[in-house]
VOTI-189931 format. One record per residue (C-alpha): residue number from 1; residue in three letters; x, y, z. Coordinates in nm, 3 decimals. Last residue first. Layout:
BEGIN
{n:NUM | res:ala | xx:X | yy:Y | zz:Z}
...
END
This chain:
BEGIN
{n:76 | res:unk | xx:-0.417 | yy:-4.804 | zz:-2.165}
{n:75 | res:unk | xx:-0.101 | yy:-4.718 | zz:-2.328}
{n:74 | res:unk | xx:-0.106 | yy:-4.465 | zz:-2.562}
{n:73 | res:unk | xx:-0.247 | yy:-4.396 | zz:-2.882}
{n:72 | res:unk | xx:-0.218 | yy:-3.945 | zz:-2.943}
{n:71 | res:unk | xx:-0.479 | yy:-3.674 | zz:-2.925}
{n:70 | res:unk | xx:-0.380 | yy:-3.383 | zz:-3.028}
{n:69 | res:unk | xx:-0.448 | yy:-3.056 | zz:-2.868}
{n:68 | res:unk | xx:-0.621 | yy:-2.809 | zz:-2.987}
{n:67 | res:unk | xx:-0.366 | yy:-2.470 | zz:-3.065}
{n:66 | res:unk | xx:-0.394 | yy:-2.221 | zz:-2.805}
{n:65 | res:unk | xx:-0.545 | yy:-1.824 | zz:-2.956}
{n:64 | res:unk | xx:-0.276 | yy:-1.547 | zz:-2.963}
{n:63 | res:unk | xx:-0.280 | yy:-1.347 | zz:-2.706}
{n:62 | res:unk | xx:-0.436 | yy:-0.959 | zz:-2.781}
{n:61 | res:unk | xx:-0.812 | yy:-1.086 | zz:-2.756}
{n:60 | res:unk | xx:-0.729 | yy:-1.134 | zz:-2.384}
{n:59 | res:unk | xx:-0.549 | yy:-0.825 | zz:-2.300}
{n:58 | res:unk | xx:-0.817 | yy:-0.622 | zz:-2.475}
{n:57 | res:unk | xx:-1.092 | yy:-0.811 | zz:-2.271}
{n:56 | res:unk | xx:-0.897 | yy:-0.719 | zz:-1.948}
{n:55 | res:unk | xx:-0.869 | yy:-0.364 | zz:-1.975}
{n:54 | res:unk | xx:-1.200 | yy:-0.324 | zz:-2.087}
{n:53 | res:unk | xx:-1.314 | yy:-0.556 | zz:-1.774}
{n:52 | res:unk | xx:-1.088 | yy:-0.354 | zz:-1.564}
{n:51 | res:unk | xx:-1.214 | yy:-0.018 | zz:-1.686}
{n:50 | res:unk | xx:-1.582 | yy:-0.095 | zz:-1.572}
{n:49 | res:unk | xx:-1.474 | yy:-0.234 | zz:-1.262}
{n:48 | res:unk | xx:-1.319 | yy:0.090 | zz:-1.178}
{n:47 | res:unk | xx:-1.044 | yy:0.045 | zz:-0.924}
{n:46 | res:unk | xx:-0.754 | yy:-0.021 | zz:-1.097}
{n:45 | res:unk | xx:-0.798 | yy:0.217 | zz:-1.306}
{n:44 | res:unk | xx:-0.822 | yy:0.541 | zz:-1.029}
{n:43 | res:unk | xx:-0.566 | yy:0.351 | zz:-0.825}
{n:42 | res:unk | xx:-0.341 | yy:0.310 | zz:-1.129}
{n:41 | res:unk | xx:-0.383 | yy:0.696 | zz:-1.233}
{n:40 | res:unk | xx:-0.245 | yy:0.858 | zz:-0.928}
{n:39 | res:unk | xx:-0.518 | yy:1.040 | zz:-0.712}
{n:38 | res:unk | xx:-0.517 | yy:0.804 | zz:-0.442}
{n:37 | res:unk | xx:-0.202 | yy:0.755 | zz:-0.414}
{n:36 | res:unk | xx:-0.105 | yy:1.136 | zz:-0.322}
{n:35 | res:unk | xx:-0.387 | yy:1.090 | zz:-0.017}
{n:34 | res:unk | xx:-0.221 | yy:0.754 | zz:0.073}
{n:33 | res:unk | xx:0.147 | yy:0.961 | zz:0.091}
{n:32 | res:unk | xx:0.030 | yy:1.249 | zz:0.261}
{n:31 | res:unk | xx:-0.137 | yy:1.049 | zz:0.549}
{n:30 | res:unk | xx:0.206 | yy:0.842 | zz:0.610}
{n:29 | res:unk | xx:0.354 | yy:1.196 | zz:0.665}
{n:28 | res:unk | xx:0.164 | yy:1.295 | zz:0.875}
{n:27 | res:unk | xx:0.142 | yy:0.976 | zz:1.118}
{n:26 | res:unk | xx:0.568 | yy:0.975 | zz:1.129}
{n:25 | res:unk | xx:0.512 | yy:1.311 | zz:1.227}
{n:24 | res:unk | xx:0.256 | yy:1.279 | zz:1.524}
{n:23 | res:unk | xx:0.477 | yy:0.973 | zz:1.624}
{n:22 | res:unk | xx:0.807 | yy:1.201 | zz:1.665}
{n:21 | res:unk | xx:0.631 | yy:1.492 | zz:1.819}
{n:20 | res:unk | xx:0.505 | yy:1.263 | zz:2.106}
{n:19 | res:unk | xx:0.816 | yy:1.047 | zz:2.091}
{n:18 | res:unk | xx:0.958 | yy:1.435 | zz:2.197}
{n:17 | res:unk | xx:0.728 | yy:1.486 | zz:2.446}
{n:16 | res:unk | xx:0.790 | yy:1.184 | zz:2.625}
{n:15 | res:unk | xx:1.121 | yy:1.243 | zz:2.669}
{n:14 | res:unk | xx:1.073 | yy:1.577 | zz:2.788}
{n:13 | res:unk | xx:0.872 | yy:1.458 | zz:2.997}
{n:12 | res:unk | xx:1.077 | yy:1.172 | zz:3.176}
{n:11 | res:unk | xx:1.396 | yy:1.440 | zz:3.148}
{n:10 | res:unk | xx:1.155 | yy:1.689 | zz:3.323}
{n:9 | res:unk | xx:1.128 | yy:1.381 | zz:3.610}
{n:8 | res:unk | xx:1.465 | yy:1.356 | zz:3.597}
{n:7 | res:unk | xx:1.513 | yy:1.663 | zz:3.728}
{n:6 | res:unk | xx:1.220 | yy:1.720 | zz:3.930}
{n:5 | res:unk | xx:1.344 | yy:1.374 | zz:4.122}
{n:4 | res:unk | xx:1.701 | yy:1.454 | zz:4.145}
{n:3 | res:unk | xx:1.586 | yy:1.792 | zz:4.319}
{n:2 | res:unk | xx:1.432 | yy:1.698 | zz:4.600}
{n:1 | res:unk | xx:1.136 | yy:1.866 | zz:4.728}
END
């Protein structure tokens, strides 16, 4: 056997291995961060359709109501 080839063929491995590693991580990690987001408030009242419309209707009677408008002559 020669060895160039078991050499870089354990470099071709190792190499692998380590993007391996490097994408089981990066996967993790991602999978921490949705579980933590589902358990902050927005997401739990954002979605509930029941706390949306609340939400929503408060928001609304808060603004203060538009004026009519006024009709005006004009050309035509």
């Amino acid at each position: 056997m020669d060895d160039s080839w078991s050499t870089s063929g354990m470099k071709n491995v190792s190499k692998l291995f380590v993007m391996f590693i490097a994408v089981f991580v990066l996967v993790l990690s991602n999978s921490a961060t949705f579980v933590s987001a589902e358990e902050s408030g927005c997401v739990s009242c954002h979605s509930s359709l029941k706390k949306l419309l609340k939400i929503t209707s408060a928001i609304e009677a808060s603004k203060p109501d538009a004026e009519e408008p006024t009709e005006s002559k004009g050309e035509g």
